[in-house]
C-alpha positions as CSV (number, residue, x, y, z in Angstrom):
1,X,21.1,-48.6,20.3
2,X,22.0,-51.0,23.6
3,X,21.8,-54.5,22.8
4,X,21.3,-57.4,24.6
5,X,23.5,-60.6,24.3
6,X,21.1,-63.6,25.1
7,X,23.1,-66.1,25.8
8,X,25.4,-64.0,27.8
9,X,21.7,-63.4,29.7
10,X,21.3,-67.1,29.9
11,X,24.3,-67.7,32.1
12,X,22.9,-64.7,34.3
13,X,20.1,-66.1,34.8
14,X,21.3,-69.4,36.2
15,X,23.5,-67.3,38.4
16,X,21.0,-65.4,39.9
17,X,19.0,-68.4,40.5
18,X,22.1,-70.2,42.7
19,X,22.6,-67.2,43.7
20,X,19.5,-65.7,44.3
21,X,19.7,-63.4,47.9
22,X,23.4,-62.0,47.1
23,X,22.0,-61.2,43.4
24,X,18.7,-59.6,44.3
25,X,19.6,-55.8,43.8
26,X,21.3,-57.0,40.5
27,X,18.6,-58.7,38.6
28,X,15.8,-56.0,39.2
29,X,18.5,-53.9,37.6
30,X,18.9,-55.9,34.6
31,X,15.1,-56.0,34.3
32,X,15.0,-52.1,34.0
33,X,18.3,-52.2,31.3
34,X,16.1,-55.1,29.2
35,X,12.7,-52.8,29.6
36,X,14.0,-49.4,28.8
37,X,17.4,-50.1,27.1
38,X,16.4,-50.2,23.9
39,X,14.8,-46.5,23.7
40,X,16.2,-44.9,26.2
41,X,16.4,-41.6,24.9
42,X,13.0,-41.7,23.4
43,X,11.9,-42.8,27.5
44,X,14.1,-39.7,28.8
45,X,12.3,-37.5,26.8
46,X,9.1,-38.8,27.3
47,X,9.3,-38.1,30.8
48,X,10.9,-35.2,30.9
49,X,8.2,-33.8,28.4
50,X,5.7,-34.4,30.8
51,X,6.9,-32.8,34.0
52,X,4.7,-30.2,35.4
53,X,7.5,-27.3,35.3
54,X,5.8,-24.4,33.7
55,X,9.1,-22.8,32.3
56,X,9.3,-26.4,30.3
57,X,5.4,-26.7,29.8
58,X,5.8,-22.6,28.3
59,X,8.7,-23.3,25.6
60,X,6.9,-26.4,24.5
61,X,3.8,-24.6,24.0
62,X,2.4,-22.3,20.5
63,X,2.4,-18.8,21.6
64,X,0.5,-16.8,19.3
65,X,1.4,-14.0,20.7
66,X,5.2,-14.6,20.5
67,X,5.1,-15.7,16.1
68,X,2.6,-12.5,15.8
69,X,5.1,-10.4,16.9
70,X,7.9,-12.0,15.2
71,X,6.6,-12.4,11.7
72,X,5.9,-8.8,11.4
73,X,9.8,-8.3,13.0
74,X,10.7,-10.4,10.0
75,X,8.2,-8.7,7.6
76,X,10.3,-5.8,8.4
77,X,13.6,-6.3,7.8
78,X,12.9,-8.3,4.7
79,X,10.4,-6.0,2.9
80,X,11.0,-2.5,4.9
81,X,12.9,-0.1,2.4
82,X,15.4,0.7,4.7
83,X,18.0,-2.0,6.6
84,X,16.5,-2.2,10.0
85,X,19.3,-4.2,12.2
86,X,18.0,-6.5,15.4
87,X,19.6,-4.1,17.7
88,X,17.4,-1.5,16.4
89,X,14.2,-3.2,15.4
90,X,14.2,-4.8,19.0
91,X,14.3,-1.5,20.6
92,X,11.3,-0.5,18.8
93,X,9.7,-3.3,19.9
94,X,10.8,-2.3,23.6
95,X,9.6,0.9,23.7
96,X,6.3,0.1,21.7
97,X,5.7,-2.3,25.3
98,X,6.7,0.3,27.7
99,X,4.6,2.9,26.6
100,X,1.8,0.5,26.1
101,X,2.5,-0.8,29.8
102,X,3.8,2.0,31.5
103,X,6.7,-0.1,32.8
104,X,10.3,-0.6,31.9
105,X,11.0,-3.6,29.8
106,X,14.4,-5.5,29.8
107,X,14.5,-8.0,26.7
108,X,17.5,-10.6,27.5
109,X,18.9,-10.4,24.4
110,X,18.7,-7.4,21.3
111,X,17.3,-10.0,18.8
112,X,13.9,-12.3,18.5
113,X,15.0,-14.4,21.3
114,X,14.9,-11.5,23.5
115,X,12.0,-10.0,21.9
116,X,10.2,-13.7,22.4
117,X,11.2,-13.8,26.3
118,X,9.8,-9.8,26.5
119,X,6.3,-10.9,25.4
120,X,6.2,-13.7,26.8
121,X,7.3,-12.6,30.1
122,X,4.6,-9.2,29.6
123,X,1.5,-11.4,28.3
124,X,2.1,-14.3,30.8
125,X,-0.6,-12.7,33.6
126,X,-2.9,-11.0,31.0
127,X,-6.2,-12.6,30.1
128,X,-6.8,-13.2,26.5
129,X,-9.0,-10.2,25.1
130,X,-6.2,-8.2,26.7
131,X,-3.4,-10.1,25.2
132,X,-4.8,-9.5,21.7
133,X,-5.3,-5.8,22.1
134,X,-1.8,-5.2,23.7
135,X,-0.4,-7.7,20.6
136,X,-2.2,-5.4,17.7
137,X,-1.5,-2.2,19.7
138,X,2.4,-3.3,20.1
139,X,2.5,-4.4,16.6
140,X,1.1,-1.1,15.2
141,X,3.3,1.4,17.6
142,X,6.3,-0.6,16.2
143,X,5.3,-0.2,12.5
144,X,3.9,3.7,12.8
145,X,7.5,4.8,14.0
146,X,9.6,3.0,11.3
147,X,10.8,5.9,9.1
148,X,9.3,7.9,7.5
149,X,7.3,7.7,10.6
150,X,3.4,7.3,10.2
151,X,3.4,5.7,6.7
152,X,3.3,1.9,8.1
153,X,0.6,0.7,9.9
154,X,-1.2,-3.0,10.7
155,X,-3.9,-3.0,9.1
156,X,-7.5,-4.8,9.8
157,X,-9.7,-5.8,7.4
158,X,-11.7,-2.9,7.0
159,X,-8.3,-0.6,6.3
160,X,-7.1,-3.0,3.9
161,X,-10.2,-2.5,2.1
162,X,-10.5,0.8,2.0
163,X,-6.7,1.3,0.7
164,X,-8.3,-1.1,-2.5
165,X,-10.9,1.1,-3.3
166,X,-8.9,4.1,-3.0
167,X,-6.5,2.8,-5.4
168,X,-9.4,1.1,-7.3
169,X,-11.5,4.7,-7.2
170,X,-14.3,3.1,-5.7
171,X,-15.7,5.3,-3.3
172,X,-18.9,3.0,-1.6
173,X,-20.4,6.5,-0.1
174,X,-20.5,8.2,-3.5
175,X,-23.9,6.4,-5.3
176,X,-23.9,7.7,-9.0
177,X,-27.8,6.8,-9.9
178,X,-29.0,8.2,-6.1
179,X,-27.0,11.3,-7.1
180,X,-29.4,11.6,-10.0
181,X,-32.6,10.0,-8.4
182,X,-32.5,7.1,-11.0
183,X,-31.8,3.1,-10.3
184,X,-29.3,1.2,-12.2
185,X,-31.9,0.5,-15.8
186,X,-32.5,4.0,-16.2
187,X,-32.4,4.1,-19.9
188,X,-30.3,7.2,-21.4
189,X,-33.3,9.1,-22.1
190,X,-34.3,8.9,-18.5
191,X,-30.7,9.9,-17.8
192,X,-31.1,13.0,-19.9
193,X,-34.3,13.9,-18.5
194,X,-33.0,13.6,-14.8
195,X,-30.1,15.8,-16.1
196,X,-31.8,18.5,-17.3
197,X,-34.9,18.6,-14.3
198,X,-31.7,18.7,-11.8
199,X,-30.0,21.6,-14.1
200,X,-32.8,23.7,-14.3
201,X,-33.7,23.4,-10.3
202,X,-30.1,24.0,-9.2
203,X,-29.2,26.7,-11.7
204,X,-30.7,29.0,-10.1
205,X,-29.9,28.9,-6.5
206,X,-25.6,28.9,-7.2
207,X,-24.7,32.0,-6.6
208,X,-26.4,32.6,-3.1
209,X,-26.3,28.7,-2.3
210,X,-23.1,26.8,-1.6
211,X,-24.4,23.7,-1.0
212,X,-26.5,24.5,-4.6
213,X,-23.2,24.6,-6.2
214,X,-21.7,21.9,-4.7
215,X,-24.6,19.5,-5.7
216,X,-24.7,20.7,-9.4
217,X,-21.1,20.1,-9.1
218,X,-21.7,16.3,-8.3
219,X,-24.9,16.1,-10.7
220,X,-22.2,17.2,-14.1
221,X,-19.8,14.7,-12.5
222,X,-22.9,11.7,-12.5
223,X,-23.8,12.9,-15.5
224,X,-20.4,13.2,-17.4
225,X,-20.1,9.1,-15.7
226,X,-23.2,7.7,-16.4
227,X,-23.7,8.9,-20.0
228,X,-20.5,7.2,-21.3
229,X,-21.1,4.0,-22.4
230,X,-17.7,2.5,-21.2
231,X,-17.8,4.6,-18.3
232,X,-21.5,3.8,-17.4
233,X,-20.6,-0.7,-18.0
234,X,-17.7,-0.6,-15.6
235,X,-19.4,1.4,-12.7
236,X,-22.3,-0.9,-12.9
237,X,-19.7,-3.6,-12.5
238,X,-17.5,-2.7,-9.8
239,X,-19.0,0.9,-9.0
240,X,-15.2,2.1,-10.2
241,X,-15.0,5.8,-11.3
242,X,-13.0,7.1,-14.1
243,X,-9.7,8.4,-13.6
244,X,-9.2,10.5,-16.4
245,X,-11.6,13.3,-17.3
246,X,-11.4,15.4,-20.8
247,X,-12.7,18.5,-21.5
248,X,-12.0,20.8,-24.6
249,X,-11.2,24.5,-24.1
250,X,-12.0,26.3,-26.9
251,X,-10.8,24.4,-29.8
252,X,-7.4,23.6,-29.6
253,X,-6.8,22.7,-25.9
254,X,-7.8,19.5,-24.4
255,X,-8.1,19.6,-20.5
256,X,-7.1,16.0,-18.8
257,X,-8.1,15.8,-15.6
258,X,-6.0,12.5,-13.6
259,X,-6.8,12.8,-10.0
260,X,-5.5,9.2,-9.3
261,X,-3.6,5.9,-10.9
262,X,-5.7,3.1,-10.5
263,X,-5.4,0.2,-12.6
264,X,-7.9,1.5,-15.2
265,X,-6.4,4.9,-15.6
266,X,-4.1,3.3,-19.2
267,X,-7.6,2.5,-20.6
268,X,-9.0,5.6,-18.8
269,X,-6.2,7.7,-20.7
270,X,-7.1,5.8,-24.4
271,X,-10.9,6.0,-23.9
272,X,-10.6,10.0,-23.6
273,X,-8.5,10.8,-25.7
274,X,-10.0,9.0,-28.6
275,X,-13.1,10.6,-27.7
276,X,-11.2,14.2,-28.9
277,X,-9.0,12.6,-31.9
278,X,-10.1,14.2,-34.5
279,X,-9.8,16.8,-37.1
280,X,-6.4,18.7,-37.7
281,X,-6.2,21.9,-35.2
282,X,-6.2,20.0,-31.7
283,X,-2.6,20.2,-30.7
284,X,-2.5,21.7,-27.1
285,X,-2.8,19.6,-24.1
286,X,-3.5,20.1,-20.4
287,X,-2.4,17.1,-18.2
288,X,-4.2,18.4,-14.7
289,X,-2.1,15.9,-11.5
290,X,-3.2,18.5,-8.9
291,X,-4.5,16.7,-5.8
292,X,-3.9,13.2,-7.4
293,X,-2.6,11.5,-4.3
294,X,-1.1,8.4,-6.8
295,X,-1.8,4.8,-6.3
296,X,-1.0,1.9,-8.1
297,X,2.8,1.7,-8.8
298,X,2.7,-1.4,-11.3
299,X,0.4,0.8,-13.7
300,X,3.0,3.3,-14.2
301,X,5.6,1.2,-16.6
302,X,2.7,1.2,-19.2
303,X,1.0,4.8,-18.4
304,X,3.8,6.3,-19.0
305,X,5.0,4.4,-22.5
306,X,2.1,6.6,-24.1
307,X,4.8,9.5,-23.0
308,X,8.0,8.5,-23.6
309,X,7.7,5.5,-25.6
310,X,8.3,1.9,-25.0
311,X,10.9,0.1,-23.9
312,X,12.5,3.3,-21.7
313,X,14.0,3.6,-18.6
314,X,10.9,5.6,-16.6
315,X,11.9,5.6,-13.3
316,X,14.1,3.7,-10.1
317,X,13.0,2.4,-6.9
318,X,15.5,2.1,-3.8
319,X,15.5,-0.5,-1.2
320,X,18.1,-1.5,1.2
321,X,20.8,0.3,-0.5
322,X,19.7,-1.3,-3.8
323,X,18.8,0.6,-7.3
324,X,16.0,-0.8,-9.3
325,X,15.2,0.8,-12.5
326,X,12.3,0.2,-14.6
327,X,11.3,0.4,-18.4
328,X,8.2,1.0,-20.0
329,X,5.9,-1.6,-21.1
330,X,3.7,0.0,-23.6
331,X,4.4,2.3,-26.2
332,X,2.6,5.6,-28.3
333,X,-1.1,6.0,-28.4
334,X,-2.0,7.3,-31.7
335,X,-4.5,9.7,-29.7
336,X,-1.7,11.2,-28.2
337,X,0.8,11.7,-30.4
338,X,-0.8,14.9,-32.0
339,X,-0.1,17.2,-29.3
340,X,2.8,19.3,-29.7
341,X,2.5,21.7,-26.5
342,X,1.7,19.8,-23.3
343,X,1.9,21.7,-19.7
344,X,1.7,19.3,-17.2
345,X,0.2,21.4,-13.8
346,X,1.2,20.1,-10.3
347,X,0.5,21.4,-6.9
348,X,1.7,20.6,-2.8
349,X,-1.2,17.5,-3.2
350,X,0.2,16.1,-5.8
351,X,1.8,12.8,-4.4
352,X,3.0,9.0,-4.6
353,X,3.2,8.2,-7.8
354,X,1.8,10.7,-9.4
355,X,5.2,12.5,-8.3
356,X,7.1,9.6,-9.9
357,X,5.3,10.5,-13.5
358,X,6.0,14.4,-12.6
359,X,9.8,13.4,-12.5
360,X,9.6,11.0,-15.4
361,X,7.7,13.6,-17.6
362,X,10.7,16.5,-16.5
363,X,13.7,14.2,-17.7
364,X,11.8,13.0,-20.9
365,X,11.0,16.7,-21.7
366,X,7.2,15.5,-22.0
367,X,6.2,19.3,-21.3
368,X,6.3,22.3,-18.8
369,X,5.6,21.0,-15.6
370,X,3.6,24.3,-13.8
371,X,2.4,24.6,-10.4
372,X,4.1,23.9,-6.9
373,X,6.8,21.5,-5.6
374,X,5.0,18.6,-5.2
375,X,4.3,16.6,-1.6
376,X,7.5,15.0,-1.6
377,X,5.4,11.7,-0.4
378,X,8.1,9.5,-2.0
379,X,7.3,6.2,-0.6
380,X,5.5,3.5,-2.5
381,X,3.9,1.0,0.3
382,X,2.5,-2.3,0.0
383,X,0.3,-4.9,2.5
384,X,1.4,-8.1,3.3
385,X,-0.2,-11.2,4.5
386,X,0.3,-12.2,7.7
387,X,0.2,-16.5,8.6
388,X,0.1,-15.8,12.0
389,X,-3.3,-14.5,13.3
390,X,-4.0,-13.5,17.0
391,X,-7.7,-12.9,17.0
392,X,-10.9,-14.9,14.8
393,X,-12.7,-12.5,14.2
394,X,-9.9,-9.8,12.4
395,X,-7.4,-10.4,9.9
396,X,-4.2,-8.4,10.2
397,X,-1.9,-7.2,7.4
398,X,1.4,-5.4,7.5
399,X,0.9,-2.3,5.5
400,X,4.4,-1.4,5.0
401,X,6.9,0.7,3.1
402,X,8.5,-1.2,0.6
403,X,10.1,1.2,-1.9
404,X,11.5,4.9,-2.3
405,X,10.9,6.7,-5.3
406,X,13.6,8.8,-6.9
407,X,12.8,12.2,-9.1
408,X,14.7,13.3,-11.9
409,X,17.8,14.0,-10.6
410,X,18.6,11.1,-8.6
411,X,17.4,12.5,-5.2
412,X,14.4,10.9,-3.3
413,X,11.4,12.5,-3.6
414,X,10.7,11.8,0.1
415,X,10.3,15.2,1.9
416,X,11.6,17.1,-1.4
417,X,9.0,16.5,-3.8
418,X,9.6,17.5,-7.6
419,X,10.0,20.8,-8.3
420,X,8.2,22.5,-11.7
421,X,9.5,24.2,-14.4
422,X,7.9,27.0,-13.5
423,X,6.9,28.1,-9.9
424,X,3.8,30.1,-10.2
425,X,4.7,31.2,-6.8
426,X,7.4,33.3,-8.7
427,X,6.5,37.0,-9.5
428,X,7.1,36.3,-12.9
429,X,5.9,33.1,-14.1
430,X,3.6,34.5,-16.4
431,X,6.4,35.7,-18.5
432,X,8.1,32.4,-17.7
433,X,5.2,31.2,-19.2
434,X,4.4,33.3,-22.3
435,X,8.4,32.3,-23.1
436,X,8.0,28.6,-23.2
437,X,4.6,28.6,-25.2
438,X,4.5,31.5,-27.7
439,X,0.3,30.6,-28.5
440,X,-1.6,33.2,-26.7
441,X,-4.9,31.1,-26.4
442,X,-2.5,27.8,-24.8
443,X,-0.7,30.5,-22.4
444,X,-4.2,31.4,-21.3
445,X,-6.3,27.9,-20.8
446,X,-3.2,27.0,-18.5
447,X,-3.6,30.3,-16.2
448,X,-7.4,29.4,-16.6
449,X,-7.1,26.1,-15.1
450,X,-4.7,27.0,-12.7
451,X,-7.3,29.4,-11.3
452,X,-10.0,26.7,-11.2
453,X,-9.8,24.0,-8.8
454,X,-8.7,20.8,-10.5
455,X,-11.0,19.0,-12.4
456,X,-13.6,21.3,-12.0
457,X,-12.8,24.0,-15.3
């Protein structure tokens, strides 16, 4: 800091008085170096701070616009399952603009310095409601085409709600009691009675009535729901739907229907099987994972301990050239443990995680896994918050893939799938079959579920 040597100033003084003409130019300079002095740099950049150059005005000022784009560029090569560099991400970003624009676009530099100057330099001339929608629309293009391409997104409010009640199996369109024509303190009874009015009017009209079947189809499902006790408490809670669905065939095969992991489907899975735990001749079990398009990835180290025990190593994720294996955190249901033949049926919907339990169920020797290769939709995705908000009335998220999952072998189960044990698109795999499980009634509830559409035997 400058300082000022008073007595020194003193003597100055008294010079400048005898000498007061030839001194003139000197002492209004020493006024200014006594003034400003002191904090001159803090004065400099005062000033300088409050020119009217808009280049200077622009780098001083929040751009929304500018951190939008540039916390979902770091969302990505932090969380995306794959290494994305700045050369490449910045491309992205680059041709995103120019096909939203129609125009070539030249960022100065392949990084988020460059990308910074690109939007700034597009949005600089737009008006604000135009701003936002090129912002969302660049930030989803960019997102949509990391690979596998179409599995990312941005996601508003509404999406990110829908994605929970999918995974949740809440479906807001599906009403339980106006499928049955009761309110919410219907008493069993009533329940009953409803049941069997809608039976006896539907019955009837099946055969020559699809839309007969399909609504006798959707009063057994209400019913089966609403007249379980557990069942009947949690969808008056949160309107969530069971994920597992049992069904005895004859009377030794128990049909599980799992068209989803939610984070109910453990308690799901003990609820029905203890429903069918008892006596000594039930030993054959159907686990049904056609069309179950997966879900929730942190339920599956303790769905599948009932399986394969606890403490096991159940399956791996990748990311970024990484390996992260995972163990189960539950062990043996007693309900479960009776069955000694288990075929496990899979189809071309079978996806997600439910692939990951496919593969996990194939190295562990679970059972017979019979069907199709699965979808080979080996990505496991998750949303992320975004600080940065460009519009007040939406809230964005970056739904984005996080993980790959990895089958029995090693191999990704992107674009592969799992395959089964046996193919039923193989001319003999009945025989296949009848070789692996030697009971004739078993052999023939599996070919009769495979011949029924899933969950509906």
């Amino acid at each position: 800091m400058f300082k000022l040597n008073f007595k020194k100033f003193a003597k100055i003084k008294k010079h400048i008085r005898e000498h007061k003409k030839r001194y003139l130019i000197i002492s209004g300079i020493l006024v200014l170096v006594i003034i400003f002095g002191g904090g001159a740099g803090i004065s400099y950049f005062y000033f300088k701070s409050h020119q009217k150059n808009p280049e200077t005005q622009q780098t001083q000022e929040k751009n929304i616009y500018v951190d939008f784009a540039l916390e979902i560029y770091d969302k990505i090569q932090k969380e995306h399952w794959n290494k994305v560099s700045d050369e490449e991400l910045t491309n992205l970003f680059r041709l995103a603009a120019e096909k939203l624009l129609g125009a070539p676009q030249k960022p100065s530099s392949a990084d988020k310095n460059g990308l910074a100057t690109m939007i700034t330099e597009a949005t600089q001339n737009m008006e604000e409601a135009k701003k936002k929608e090129f912002s969302a629309s660049l930030a989803n293009l960019v997102l949509i085409n990391l690979k596998p391409f179409g599995r990312s997104a941005l996601y508003t409010k509404k999406l990110k709600q829908e994605l929970v009640n999918k995974v949740q199996n809440v479906n807001p369109q599906n009403d339980l009691y106006k499928t049955m024509e009761l309110d919410e303190t219907a008493s069993q009874k009533e329940l009953d009675d409803a049941y069997g009015k809608k039976i006896a009017e539907l019955t009837p009209k099946v055969e020559e009535s699809p839309e007969a079947k399909e609504e006798l189809e959707k009063v057994n499902y209400a019913y089966e729901v609403l007249s379980d006790e557990k069942n009947r408490e949690r969808y008056d809670g949160s309107k969530a739907e069971p994920t597992v669905l049992g069904k005895l065939i004859g009377s030794d095969v128990l049909y599980l229907y799992m068209p989803r992991v939610s984070p109910t489907t453990l308690e799901d899975l003990k609820t029905e099987t203890e429903k069918f735990d008892k006596g000594e001749k039930l030993n054959n079990l159907i686990l049904d994972l056609r069309g179950n398009i997966g879900g929730s990835l942190d339920m599956l180290p303790y769905l599948l301990g009932p399986f394969i025990g606890p403490n096991n190593y159940a399956f791996e994720l990748f990311k970024q050239g990484e390996y992260e294996p995972f163990k189960t955190k539950f062990g043996w249901l007693p309900s479960l443990v009776r069955y000694k033949k288990v075929a496990i049926l899979v189809d071309e919907n079978t996806q997600s995680s439910a692939e990951v339990m496919t593969a996990t169920f194939k190295k562990y020797n679970v059972g017979i896994v019979v069907g199709t290769k699965t979808k080979g939709w080996g990505t496991i995705e998750a949303v992320y918050k975004l600080e940065n908000q460009i519009n007040a009335d939406e809230e964005y998220s970056a739904f984005l893939v996080n993980h790959l999952t990895v089958r029995d072998d090693g191999q990704s189960i992107e674009g592969s799938g799992v395959d089964p044990t046996i193919n039923i698109s193989d001319k003999n795999w009945e025989k296949q079959l009848s070789a692996y499980f030697s009971y004739r009634e078993f052999v023939d509830a599996i070919k009769q579920a495979l011949s029924s559409e899933p969950g509906k035997i």
